[in-house]
C-alpha positions as CSV (number, residue, x, y, z in Angstrom):
1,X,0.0,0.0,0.0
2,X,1.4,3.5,-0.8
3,X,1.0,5.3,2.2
4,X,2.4,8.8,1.1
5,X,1.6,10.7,-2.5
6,X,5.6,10.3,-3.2
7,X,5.2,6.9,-2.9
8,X,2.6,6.4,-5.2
9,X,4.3,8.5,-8.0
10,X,2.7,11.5,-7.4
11,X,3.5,15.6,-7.5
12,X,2.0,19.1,-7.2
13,X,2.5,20.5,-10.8
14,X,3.4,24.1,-11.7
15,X,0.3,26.4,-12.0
16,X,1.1,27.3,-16.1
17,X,0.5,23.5,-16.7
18,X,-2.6,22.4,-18.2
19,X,-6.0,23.1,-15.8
20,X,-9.2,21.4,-16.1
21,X,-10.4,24.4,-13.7
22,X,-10.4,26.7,-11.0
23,X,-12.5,26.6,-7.4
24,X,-13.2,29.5,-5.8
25,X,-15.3,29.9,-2.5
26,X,-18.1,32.6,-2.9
27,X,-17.7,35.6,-0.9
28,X,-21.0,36.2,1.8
29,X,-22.3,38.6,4.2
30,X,-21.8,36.4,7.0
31,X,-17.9,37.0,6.7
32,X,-18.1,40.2,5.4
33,X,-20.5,42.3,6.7
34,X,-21.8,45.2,4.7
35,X,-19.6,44.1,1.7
36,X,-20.7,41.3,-0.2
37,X,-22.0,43.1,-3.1
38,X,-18.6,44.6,-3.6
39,X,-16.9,41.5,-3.6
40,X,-19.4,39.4,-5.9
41,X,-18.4,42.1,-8.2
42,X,-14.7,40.9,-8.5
43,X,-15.7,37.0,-8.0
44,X,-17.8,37.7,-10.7
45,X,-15.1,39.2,-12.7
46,X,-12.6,36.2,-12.3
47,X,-15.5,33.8,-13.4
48,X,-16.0,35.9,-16.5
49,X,-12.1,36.0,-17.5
50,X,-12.0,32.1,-16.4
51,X,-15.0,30.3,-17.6
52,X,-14.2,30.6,-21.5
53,X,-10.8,28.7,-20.9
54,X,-11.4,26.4,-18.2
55,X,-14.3,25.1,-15.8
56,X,-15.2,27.4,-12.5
57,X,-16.0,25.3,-10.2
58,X,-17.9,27.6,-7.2
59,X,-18.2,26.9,-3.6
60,X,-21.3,28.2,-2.0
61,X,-22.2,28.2,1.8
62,X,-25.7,26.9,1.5
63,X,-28.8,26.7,-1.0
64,X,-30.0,29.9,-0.9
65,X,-26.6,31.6,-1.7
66,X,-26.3,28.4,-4.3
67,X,-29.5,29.9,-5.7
68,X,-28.4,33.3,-5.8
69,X,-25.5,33.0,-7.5
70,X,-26.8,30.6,-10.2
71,X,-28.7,34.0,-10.4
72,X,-26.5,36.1,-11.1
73,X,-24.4,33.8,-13.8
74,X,-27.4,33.7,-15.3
75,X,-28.0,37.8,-15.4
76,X,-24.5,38.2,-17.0
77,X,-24.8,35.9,-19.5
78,X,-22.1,33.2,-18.6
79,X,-21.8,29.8,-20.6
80,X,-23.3,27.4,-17.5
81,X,-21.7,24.5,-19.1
82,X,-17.9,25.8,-17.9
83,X,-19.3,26.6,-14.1
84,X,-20.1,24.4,-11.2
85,X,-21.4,25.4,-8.2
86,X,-21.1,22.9,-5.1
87,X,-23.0,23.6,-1.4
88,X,-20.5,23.7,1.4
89,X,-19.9,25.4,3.9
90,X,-16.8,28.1,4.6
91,X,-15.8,30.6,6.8
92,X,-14.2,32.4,4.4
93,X,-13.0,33.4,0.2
94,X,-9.5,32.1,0.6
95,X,-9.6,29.2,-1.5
96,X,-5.8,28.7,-2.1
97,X,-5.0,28.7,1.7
98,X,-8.0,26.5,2.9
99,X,-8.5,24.6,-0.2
100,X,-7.0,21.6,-0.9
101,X,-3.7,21.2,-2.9
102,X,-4.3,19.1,-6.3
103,X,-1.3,16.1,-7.3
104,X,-0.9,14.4,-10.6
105,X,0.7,11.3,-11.5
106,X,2.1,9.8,-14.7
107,X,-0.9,7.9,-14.9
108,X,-3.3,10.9,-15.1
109,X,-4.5,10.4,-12.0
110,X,-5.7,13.2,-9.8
111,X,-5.5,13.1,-5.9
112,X,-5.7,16.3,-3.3
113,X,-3.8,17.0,-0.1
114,X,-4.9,18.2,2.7
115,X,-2.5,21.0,4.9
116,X,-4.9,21.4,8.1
117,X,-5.8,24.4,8.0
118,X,-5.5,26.5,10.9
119,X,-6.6,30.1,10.1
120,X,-3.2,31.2,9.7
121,X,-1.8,30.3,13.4
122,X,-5.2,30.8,14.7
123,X,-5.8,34.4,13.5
124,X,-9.4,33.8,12.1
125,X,-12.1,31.2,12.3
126,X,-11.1,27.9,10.5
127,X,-13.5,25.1,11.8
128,X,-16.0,25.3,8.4
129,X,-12.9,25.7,6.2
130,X,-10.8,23.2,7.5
131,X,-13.1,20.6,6.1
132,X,-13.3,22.1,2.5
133,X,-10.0,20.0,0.8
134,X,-11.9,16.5,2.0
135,X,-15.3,17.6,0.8
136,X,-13.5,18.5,-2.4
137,X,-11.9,15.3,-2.4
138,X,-15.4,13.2,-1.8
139,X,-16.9,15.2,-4.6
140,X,-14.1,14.3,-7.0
141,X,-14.0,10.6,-6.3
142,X,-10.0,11.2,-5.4
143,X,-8.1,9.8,-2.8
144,X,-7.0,12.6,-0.1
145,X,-3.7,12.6,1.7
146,X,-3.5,14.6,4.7
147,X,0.0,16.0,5.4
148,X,1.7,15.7,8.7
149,X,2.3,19.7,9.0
150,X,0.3,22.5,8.7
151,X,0.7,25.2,5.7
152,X,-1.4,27.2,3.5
153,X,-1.8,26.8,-0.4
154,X,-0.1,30.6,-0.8
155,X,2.8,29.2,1.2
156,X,4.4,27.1,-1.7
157,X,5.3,28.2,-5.0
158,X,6.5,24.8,-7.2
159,X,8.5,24.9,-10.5
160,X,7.1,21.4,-11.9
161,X,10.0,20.1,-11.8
162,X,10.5,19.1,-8.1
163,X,11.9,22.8,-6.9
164,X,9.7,24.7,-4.2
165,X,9.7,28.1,-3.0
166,X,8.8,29.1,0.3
167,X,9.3,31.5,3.1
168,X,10.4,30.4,6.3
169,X,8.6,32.8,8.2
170,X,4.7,31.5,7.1
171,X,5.6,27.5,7.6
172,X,8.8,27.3,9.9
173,X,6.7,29.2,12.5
174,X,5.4,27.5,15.7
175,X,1.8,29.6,14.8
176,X,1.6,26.2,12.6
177,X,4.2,23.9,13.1
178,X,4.7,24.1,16.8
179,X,7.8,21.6,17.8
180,X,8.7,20.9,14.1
181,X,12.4,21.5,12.8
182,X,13.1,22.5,9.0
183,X,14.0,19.1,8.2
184,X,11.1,17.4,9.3
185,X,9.0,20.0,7.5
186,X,11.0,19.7,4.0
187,X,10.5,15.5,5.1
188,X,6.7,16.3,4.8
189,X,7.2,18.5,1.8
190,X,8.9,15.8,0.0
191,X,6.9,12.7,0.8
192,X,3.3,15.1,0.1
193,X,4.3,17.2,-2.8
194,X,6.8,15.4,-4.6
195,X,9.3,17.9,-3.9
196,X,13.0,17.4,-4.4
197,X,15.3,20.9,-3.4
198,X,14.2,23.7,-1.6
199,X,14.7,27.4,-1.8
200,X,13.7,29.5,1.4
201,X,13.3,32.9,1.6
202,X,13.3,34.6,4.7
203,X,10.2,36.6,4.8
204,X,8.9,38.4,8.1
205,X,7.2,36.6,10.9
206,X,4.5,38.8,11.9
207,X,4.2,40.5,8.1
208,X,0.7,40.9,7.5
209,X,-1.7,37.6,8.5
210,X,-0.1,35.3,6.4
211,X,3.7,36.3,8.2
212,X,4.8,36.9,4.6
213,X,3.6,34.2,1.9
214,X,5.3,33.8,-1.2
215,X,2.6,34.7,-3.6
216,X,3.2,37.9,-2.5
217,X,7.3,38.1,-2.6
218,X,8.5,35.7,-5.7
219,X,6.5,33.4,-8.2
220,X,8.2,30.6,-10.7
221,X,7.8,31.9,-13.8
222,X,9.1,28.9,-15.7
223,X,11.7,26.0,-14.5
224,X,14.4,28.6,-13.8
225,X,12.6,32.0,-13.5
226,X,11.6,33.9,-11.0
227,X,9.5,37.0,-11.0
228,X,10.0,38.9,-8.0
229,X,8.2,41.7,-5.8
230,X,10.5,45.0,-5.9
231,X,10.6,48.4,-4.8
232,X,13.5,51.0,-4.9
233,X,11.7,52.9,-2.4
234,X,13.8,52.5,1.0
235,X,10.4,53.8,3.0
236,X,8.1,51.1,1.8
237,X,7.5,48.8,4.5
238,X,8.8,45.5,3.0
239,X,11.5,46.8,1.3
240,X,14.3,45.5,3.7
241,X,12.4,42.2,3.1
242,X,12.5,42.4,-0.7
243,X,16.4,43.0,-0.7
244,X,16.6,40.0,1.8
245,X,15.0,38.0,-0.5
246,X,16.7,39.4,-4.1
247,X,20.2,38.5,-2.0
248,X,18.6,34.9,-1.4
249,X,17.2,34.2,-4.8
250,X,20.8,35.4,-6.3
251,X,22.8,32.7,-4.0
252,X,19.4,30.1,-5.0
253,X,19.6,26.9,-8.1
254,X,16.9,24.5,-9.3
255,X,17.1,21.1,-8.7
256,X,19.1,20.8,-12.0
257,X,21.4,23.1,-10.1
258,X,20.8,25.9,-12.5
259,X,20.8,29.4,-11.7
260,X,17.9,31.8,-11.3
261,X,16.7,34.3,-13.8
262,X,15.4,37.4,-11.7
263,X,12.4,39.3,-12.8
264,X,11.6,42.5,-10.6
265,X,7.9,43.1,-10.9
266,X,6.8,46.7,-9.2
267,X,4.7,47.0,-6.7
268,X,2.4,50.1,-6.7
269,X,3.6,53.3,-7.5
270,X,1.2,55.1,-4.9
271,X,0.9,53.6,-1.0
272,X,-2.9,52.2,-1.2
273,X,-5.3,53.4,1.7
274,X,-8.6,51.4,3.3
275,X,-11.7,52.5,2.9
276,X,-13.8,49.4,4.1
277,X,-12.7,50.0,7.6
278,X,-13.3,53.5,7.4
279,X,-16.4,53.3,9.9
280,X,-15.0,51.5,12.7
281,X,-11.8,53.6,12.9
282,X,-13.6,57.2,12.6
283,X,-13.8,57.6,16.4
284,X,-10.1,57.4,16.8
285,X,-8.8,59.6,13.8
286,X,-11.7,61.2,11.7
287,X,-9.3,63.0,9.4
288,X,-6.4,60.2,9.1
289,X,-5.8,57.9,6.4
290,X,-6.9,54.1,6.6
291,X,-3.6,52.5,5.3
292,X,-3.6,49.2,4.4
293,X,-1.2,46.9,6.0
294,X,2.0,46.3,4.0
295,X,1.0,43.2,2.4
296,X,-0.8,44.9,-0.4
297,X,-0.7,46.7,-3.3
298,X,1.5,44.1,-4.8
299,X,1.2,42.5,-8.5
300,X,2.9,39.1,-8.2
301,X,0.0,37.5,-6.8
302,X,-1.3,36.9,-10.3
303,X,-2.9,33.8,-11.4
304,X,-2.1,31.7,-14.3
305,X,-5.3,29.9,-15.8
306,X,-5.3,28.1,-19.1
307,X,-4.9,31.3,-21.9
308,X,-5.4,34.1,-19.2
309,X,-3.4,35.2,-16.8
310,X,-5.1,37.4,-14.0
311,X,-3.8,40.5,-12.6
312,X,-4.2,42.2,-9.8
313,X,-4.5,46.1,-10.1
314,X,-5.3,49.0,-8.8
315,X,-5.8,52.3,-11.0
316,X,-2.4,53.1,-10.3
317,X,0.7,54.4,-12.2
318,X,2.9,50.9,-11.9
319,X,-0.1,48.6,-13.2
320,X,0.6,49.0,-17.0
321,X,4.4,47.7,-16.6
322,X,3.5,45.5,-14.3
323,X,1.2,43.0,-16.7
324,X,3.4,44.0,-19.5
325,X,6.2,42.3,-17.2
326,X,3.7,39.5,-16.5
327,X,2.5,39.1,-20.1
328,X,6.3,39.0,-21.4
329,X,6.8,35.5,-19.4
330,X,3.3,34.3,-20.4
331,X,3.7,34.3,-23.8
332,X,0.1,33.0,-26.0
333,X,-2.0,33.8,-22.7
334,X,-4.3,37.1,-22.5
335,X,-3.4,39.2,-19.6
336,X,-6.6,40.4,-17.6
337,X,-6.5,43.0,-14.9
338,X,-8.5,42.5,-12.2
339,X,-9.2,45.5,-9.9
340,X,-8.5,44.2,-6.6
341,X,-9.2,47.4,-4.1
342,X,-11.7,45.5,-2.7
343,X,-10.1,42.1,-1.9
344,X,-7.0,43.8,-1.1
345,X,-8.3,45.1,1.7
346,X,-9.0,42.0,3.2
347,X,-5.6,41.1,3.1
348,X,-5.0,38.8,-0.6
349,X,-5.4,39.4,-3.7
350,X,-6.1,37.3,-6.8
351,X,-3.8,34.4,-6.4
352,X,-5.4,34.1,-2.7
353,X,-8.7,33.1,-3.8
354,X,-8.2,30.8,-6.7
355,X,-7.1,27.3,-6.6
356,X,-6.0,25.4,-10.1
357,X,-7.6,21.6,-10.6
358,X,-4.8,20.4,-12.6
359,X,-5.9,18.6,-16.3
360,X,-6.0,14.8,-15.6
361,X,-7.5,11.6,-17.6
362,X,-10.2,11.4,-15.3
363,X,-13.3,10.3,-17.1
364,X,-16.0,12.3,-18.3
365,X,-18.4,9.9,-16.5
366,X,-16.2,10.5,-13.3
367,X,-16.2,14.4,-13.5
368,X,-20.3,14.4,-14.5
369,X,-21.3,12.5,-11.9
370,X,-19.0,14.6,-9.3
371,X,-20.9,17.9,-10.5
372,X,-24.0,16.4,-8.2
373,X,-22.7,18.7,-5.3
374,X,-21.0,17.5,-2.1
């Protein structure tokens, strides 16, 4: 019996390899007070930029919302036979951190992994979205392997060819892995990913609620490339970070021991201020700002989709170079912006709420009896 996904000959492939889809988990009021609207604009957004190369597959809380969004796919005139809409429920939108992690094999198989989600060291509710990668699994038909540590989807960025990137700071942190050492984490990574050389980055424990993930910081761009988040601004707040990391990624190789290509990618021009919050803060400081925390504004949390890349950005002056940058390493895929205001200032952008189902030979008998819901 193959008791680990290594063992049975499977790994976590890059994201530009083939999809069969993308889940997303439904944004609602009982999360986000006051804001749902807003956000169903931008979920709505993805679907449309997503559904006409790949299947959406949609995680709703419950029938009503099920009903309601069916709804509003309907309204904007959406092809219904490239979205899926499942009932379960979530605490929250973050489908790459709570969601499962999808494998492949050289058999075409398909199998998910579970990282116990923990509401990033406890930060936020969890409970409903810990059980989201095994409902996932059940509704597939896939076997599930649950991991031995505890990380989030964000937290590991993989070249397809056995190389992950990482920052110690959001998995070698007791907030998740209380009492485990490096080794025994890169053990886990090895035996449930299919990884085969590492390349940390520092990060910053304590840097926004993710303590720094690398969908923010650095993204494989290919087997050897690396587009990174840069600033020449000494008085942005991660910019110690970001020359930390460019010293790291300099000294870093792949697994075939070749050296990084380095891509900067801008982060905004302009600092970007809250406005969600704007409310609950006005007693304090009526007249002050409502900055967001330094995690935002950045454009390397892009997601890669089959023909489309989507961007994150913001009405400001660095978003033109930045999906030009992005589109130069994507050649043949469309490069849609995505204004992310919204989302941002809950702490992620677009690579935080998507979650790639890699392409597989699962039947089409398989996948049509799996769209009956969980």
């Amino acid at each position: 019996m193959k008791h680990t996904p290594a063992e049975a000959g499977f790994r976590m492939p890059a994201e530009w390899e083939r999809h069969e889809g993308t889940w997303l988990q439904w944004p609602h009021d009982d999360t986000y007070k006051g804001r749902q609207m807003r956000l169903e604009h931008l979920w709505l957004a993805m679907t449309q930029a997503l559904h006409e190369h790949e299947t959406v597959h949609i995680v709703v809380p419950d029938e009503r919302r099920q009903e309601h969004v069916h709804r509003q796919i309907a309204y904007y005139g959406f092809d219904r036979g490239t979205i899926e809409l499942y009932v379960w429920p979530t605490n929250d939108v973050w489908a790459r951190d709570s969601g499962p992690i999808f494998l492949v094999n050289d058999e075409g198989e398909l199998a998910a992994t579970d990282w116990n989600f923990n509401g990033w060291g406890r930060r936020y509710p969890y409970e409903m979205d810990r059980t989201v990668p095994a409902g996932i699994a059940r509704l597939l038909s896939i076997p599930l392997f649950t991991a031995p540590i505890t990380l989030e989807g964000g937290g590991v960025e993989v070249n397809g060819k056995g190389t992950l990137l990482a920052t110690l700071s959001s998995i070698v942190n007791p907030n998740r892995n209380p009492g485990k050492s490096q080794e025994e984490i890169e053990d886990a990574l090895r035996q449930y990913l299919g990884i085969e050389h590492f390349i940390w980055l520092s990060g910053k424990d304590g840097m926004g609620d993710t303590d720094f993930h690398i969908d923010g910081a650095a993204r494989f761009a290919g087997e050897s490339t690396v587009l990174y988040s840069w600033t020449d601004d000494e008085s942005h707040p991660r910019y110690p970070y970001f020359v930390q990391h460019l010293h790291e990624l300099e000294r870093a190789v792949t697994e075939s021991r070749k050296r990084l290509t380095l891509v900067p990618v801008p982060v905004t021009e302009a600092r970007v201020y809250a406005t969600a919050d704007a409310e609950a803060s006005a007693d304090a400081s009526p007249s002050a700002p409502f900055e967001l925390t330094p995690s935002l504004g950045l454009y390397a949390n892009y997601y890669v989709a089959n023909n489309v890349v989507l961007v994150p950005v913001y009405g400001d002056a660095n978003d033109a170079m930045a999906k030009a940058i992005i589109a130069e390493h994507y050649p043949g895929r469309q490069v849609a912006g995505i204004l992310a205001h919204m989302m941002a200032e809950l702490g992620g952008m677009i690579h935080c709420v998507t979650q790639q189902q890699p392409a597989t030979s699962l039947r089409q008998d398989d996948r049509e009896g799996a769209q009956q819901g969980v």
